[in-house]
C-alpha positions as CSV (number, residue, x, y, z in Angstrom):
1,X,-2.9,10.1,12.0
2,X,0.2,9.6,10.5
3,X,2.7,7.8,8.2
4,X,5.0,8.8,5.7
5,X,8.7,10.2,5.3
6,X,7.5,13.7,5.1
7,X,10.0,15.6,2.8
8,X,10.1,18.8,0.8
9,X,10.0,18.1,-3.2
10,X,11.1,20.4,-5.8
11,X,11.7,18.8,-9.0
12,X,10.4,15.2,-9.8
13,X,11.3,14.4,-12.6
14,X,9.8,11.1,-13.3
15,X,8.6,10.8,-16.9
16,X,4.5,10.3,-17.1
17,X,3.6,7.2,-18.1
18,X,0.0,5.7,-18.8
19,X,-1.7,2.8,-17.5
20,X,-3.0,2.0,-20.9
21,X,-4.2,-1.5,-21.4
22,X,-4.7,-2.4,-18.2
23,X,-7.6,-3.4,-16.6
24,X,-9.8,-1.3,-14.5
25,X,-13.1,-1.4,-12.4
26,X,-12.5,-4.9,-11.0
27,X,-11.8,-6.1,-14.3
28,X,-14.8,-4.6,-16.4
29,X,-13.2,-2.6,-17.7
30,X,-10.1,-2.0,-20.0
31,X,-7.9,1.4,-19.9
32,X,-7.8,2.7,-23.1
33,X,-7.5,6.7,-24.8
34,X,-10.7,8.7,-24.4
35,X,-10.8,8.3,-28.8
36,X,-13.5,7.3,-31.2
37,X,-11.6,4.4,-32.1
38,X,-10.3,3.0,-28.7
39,X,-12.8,4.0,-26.4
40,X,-16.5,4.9,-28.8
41,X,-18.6,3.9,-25.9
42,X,-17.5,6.4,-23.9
43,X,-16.6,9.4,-26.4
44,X,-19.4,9.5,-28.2
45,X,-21.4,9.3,-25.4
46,X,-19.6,11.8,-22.7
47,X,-22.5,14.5,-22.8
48,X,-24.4,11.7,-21.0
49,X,-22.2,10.3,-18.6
50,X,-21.1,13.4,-17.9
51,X,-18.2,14.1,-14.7
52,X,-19.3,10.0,-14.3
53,X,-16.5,9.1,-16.5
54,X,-13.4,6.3,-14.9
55,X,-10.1,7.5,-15.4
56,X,-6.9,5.4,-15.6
57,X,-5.0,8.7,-16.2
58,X,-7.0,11.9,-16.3
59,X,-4.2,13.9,-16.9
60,X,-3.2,11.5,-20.3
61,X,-7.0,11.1,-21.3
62,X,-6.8,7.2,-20.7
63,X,-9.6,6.0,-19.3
64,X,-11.3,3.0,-18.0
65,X,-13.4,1.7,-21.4
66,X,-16.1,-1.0,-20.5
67,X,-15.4,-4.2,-21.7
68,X,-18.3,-6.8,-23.2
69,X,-19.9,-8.7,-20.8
70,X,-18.6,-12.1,-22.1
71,X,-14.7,-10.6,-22.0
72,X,-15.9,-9.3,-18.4
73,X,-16.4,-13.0,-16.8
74,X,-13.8,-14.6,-19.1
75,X,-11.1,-11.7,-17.4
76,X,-12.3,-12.1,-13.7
77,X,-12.8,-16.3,-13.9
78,X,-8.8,-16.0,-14.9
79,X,-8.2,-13.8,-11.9
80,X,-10.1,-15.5,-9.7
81,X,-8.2,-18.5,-10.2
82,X,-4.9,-18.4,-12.0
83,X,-2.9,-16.2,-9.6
84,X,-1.1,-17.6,-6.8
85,X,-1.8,-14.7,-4.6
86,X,-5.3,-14.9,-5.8
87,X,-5.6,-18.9,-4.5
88,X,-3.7,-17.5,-1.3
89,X,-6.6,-15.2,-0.6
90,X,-8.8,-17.5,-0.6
91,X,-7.5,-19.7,1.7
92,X,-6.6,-17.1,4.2
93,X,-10.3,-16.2,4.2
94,X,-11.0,-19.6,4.9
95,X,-7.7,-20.0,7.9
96,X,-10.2,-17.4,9.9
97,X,-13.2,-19.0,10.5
98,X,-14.6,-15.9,12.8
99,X,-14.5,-13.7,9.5
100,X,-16.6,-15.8,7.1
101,X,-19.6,-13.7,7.7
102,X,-18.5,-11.1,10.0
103,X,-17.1,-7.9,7.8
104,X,-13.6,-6.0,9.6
105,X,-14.3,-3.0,11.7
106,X,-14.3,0.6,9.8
107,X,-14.3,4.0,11.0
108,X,-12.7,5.5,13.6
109,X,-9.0,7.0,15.0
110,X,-7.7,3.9,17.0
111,X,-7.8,0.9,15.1
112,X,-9.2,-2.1,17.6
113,X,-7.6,-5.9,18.3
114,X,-7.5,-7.8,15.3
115,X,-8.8,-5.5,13.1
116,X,-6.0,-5.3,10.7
117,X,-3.8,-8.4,11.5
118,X,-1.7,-8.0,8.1
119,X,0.0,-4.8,9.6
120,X,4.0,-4.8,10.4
121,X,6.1,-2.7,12.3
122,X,9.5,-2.3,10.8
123,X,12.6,-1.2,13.2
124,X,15.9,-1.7,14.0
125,X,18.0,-3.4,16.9
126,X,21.1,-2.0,17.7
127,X,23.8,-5.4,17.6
128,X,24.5,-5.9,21.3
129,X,20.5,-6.2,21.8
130,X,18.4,-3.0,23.9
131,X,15.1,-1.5,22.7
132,X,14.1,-1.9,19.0
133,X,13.5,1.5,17.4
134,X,9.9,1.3,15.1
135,X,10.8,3.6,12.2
136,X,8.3,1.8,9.4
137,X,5.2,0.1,8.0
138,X,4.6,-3.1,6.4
139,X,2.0,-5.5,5.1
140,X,2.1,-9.2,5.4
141,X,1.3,-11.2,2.1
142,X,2.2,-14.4,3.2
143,X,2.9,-16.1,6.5
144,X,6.4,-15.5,5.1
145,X,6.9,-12.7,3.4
146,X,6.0,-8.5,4.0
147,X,5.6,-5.8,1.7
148,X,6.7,-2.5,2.4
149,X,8.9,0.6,1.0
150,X,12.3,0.3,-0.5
151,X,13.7,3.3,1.2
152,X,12.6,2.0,4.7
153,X,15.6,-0.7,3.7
154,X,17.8,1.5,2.8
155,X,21.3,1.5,4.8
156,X,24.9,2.5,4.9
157,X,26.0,-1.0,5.5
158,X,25.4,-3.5,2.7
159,X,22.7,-6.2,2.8
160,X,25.1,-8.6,3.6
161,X,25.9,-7.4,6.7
162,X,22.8,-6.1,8.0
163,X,21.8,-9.7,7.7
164,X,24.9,-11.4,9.3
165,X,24.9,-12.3,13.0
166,X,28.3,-11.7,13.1
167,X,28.6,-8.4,11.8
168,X,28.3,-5.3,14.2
169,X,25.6,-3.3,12.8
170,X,22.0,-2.5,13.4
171,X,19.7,-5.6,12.8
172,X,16.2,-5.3,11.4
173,X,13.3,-6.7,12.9
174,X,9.8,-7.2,11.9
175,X,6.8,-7.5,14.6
176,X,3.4,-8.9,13.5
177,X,0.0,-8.8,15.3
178,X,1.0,-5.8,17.8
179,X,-1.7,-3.0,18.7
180,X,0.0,-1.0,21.1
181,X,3.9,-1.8,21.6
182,X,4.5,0.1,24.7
183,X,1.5,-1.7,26.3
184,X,1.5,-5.6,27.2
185,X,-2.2,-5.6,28.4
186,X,-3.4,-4.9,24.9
187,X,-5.7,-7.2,22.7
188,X,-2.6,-8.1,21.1
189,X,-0.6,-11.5,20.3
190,X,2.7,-9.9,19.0
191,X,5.5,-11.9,17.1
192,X,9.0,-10.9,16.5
193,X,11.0,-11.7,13.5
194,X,14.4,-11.5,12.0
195,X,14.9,-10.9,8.2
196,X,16.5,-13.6,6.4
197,X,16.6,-11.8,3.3
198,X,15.0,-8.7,1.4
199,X,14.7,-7.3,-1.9
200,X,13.9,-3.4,-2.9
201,X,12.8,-3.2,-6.7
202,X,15.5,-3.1,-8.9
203,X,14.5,0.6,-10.1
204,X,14.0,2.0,-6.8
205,X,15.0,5.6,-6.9
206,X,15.5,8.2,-4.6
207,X,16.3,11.7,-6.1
208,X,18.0,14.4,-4.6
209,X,14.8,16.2,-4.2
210,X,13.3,13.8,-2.0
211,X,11.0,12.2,-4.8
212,X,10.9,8.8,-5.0
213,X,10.4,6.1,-7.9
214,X,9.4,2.4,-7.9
215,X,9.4,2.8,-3.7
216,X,8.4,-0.7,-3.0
217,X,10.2,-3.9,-1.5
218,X,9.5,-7.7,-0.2
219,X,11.0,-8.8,3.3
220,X,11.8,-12.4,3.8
221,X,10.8,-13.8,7.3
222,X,13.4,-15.9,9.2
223,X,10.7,-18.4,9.5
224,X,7.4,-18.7,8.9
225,X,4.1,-16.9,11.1
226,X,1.1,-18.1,13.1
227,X,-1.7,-17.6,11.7
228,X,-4.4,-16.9,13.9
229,X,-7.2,-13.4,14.6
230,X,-4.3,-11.2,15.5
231,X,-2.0,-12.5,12.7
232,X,-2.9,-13.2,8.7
233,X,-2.2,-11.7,5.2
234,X,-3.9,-9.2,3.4
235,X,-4.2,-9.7,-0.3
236,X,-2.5,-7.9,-3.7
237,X,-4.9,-6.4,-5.9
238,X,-6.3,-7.7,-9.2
239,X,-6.3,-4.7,-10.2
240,X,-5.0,-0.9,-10.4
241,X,-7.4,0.1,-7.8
242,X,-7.9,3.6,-10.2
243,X,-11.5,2.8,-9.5
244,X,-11.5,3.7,-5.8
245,X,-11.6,6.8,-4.3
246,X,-12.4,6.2,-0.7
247,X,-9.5,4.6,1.0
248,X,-8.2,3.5,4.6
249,X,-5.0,4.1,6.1
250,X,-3.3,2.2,9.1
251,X,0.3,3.1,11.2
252,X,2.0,3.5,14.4
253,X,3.5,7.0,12.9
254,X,3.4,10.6,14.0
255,X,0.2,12.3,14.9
256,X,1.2,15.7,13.7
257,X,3.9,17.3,11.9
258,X,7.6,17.5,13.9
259,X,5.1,15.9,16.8
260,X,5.8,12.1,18.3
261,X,5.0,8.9,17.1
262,X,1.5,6.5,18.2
263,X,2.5,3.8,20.0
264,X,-1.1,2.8,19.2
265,X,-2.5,1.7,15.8
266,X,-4.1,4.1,14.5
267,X,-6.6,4.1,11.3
268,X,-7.7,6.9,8.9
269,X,-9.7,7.7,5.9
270,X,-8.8,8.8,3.4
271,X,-9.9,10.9,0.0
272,X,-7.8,9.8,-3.4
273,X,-7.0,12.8,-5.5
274,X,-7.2,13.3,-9.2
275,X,-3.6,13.1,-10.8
276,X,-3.6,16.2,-12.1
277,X,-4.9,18.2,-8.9
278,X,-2.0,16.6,-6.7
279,X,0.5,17.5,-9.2
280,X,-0.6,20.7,-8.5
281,X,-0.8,20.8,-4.9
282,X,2.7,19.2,-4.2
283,X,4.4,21.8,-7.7
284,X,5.5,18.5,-9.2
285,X,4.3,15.3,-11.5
286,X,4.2,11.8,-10.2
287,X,4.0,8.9,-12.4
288,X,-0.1,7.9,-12.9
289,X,1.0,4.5,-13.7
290,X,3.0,3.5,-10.1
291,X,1.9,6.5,-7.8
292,X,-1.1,7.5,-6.9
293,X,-2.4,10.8,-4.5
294,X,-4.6,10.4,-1.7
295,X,-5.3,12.7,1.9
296,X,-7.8,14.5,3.7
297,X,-9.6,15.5,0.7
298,X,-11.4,18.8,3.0
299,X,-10.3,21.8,4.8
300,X,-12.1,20.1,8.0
301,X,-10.3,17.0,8.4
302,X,-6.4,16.8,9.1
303,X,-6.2,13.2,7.8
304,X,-3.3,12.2,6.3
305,X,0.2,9.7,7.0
306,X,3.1,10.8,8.2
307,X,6.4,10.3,9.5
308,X,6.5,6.4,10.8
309,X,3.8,5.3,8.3
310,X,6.5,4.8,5.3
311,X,6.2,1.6,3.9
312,X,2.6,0.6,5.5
313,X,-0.4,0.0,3.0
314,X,-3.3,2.5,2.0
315,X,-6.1,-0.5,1.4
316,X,-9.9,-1.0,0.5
317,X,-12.2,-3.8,1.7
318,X,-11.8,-7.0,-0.8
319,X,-15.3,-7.3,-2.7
320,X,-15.7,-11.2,-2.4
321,X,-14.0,-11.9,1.1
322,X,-15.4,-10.3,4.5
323,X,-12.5,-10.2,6.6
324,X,-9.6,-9.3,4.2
325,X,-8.3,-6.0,2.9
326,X,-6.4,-5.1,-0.8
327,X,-3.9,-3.3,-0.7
328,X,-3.8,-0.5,-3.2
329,X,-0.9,1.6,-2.3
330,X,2.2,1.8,-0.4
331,X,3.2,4.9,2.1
332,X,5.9,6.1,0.1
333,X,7.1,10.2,0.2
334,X,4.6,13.6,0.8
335,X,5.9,17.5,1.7
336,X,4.0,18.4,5.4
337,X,1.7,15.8,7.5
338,X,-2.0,16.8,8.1
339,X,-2.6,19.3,5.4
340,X,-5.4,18.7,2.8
341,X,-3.8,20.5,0.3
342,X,-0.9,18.6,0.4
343,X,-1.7,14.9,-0.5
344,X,0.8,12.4,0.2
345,X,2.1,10.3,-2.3
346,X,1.3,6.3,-2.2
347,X,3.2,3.5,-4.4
348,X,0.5,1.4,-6.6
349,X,0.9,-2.4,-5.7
350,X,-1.1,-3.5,-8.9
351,X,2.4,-2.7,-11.0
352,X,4.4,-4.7,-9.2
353,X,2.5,-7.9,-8.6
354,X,4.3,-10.0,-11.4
355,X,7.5,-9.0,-9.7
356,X,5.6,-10.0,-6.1
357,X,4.9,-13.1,-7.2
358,X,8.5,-14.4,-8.4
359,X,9.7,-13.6,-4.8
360,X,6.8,-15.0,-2.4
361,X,5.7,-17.9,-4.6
362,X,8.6,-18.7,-6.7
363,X,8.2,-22.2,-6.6
């Protein structure tokens, strides 16, 4: 499987940062430096725990420091009910009433009906109408609003008039609750959207090299979905994910390296990679806060994204609600497709869910 803009990196020069004070482990923890005085649980006591130790950042010695029990609760009561997106999970769970006991479907190469009914196609119209060209990813969030990659916006025309009507340029489009878009006897119930507006981060950066920074962006909806089994949000993280390793995939991108595109959704899982090891692998740092690794993880599995798959989400099941996903990470940049010692390179949602928020549920 597929789904990333695949492109040779030399020099990424994005400056490490931590993730220090956050919090990790669903919120039982706190990330903190592997010292006696930040972390004492855990350094004095690392002959015991042993290669069982949580990292935040391996490669800075931040890791994820257990927090009392009492400052557990008190953390995840306030993210259980505080955030917006949070109270929006919870009543997407509920807008399904087939998924209230019934876990998603896992496993497998072609993902099934309804399985993951927050994915997105993003693709372009040319102005006098014709076939829509699928080129990314994207998540729903909202009935309103997807989140995808920053460079999947990117354009030689301004925003201005890649929205207007009037203005003779490629129009983006947005399809929702599609499984196989050159089929129409699919267990599918697509919609098709216009963009009424979108916003990439403001520190978006795409370097010379290929490397990119802070890849993430929020689409606008000209109007509103339907909700239904086909169509419904997934939900941000309350968290920065660090503590999972096993992840899932979804895209419509290419199968194989320079090969074609999936007109089928396809799933994949995937293996996260320590910071320091991908670094490695692709000769270049990422940033441990915002970008994470993930791919194949063995020599005997060609599981990875690729070309297509930009902008869709690398996601985990959510602990509390059976048929929703989190998203963890974002499709965002990697050198070849399919190659385990190549991990891709994924944009960490947690970062960016105070900026989220002021777009989706400004009011």
């Amino acid at each position: 499987m597929n789904a990333i803009r695949k492109i040779i990196i030399t020099n990424l020069v994005f400056c490490a940062a931590s993730a220090f004070g956050e919090y990790c482990d669903n919120g039982t923890g706190e990330c903190r430096s592997l010292t006696g005085t930040d972390c004492p649980v855990i350094f004095y006591n690392q002959h015991l725990i042993g290669n069982n130790v949580k990292y935040c950042d391996e490669f800075n010695d931040i890791v994820c420091c257990p927090l009392p029990r009492n400052m557990q609760r008190q953390h995840q009561k306030t993210m259980e009910t505080n955030r917006p997106y949070e109270k929006e999970c919870r009543r997407y769970n509920e807008a399904r009433s087939s998924c209230r006991s019934t876990p998603l479907i896992v496993g497998g190469t072609k993902a099934e009906g309804g399985e993951f009914p927050f994915m997105a196609l993003l693709g372009t119209r040319q102005y006098h109408g014709g076939n829509i060209s699928w080129d990314c990813g994207g998540t729903l969030i909202h009935p309103k609003f997807v989140l995808t990659a920053a460079h999947c916006l990117e354009t030689t025309e301004t925003k201005a008039d890649r929205l207007s009507p009037s203005f003779n340029s490629p129009k983006f489009m947005v399809r929702l609750g599609e499984l196989d878009y050159n089929s129409s006897t699919d267990e599918a119930r697509p919609q098709d959207f216009q963009l009424l507006n979108y916003v990439l981060h403001p520190d978006y950066a795409e370097l010379e090299d290929g490397s990119r920074g802070n890849d993430i962006a929020v689409i606008e909806l000209d109007r509103e979905a339907r909700l239904d089994e086909y169509v419904a949000p997934a939900c941000l993280p309350p968290s920065s994910g660090n503590e999972h390793f096993d992840l899932v995939a979804a895209g419509w991108g290419y199968t194989k390296d320079s090969g074609k595109k999936s007109t089928h959704l396809l799933k994949v899982s995937l293996q996260r990679y320590d910071d320091q090891l991908c670094m490695e692998r692709i000769e270049s740092p990422i940033q441990p806060r915002t970008q994470f690794c993930a791919g194949a993880g063995s020599s005997s599995s060609p599981a990875d994204t690729c070309n297509g798959d930009s902008g869709g989400p690398i996601f985990v099941q959510h602990p509390s609600y059976n048929c929703l996903k989190v998203i963890i990470g974002i499709t965002s940049y990697g050198l070849v497709c399919g190659n385990y010692k190549f991990p891709s390179v994924y944009t960490k949602v947690h970062l960016y869910t105070d900026w989220i928020e002021k777009i989706v549920w400004a009011n």
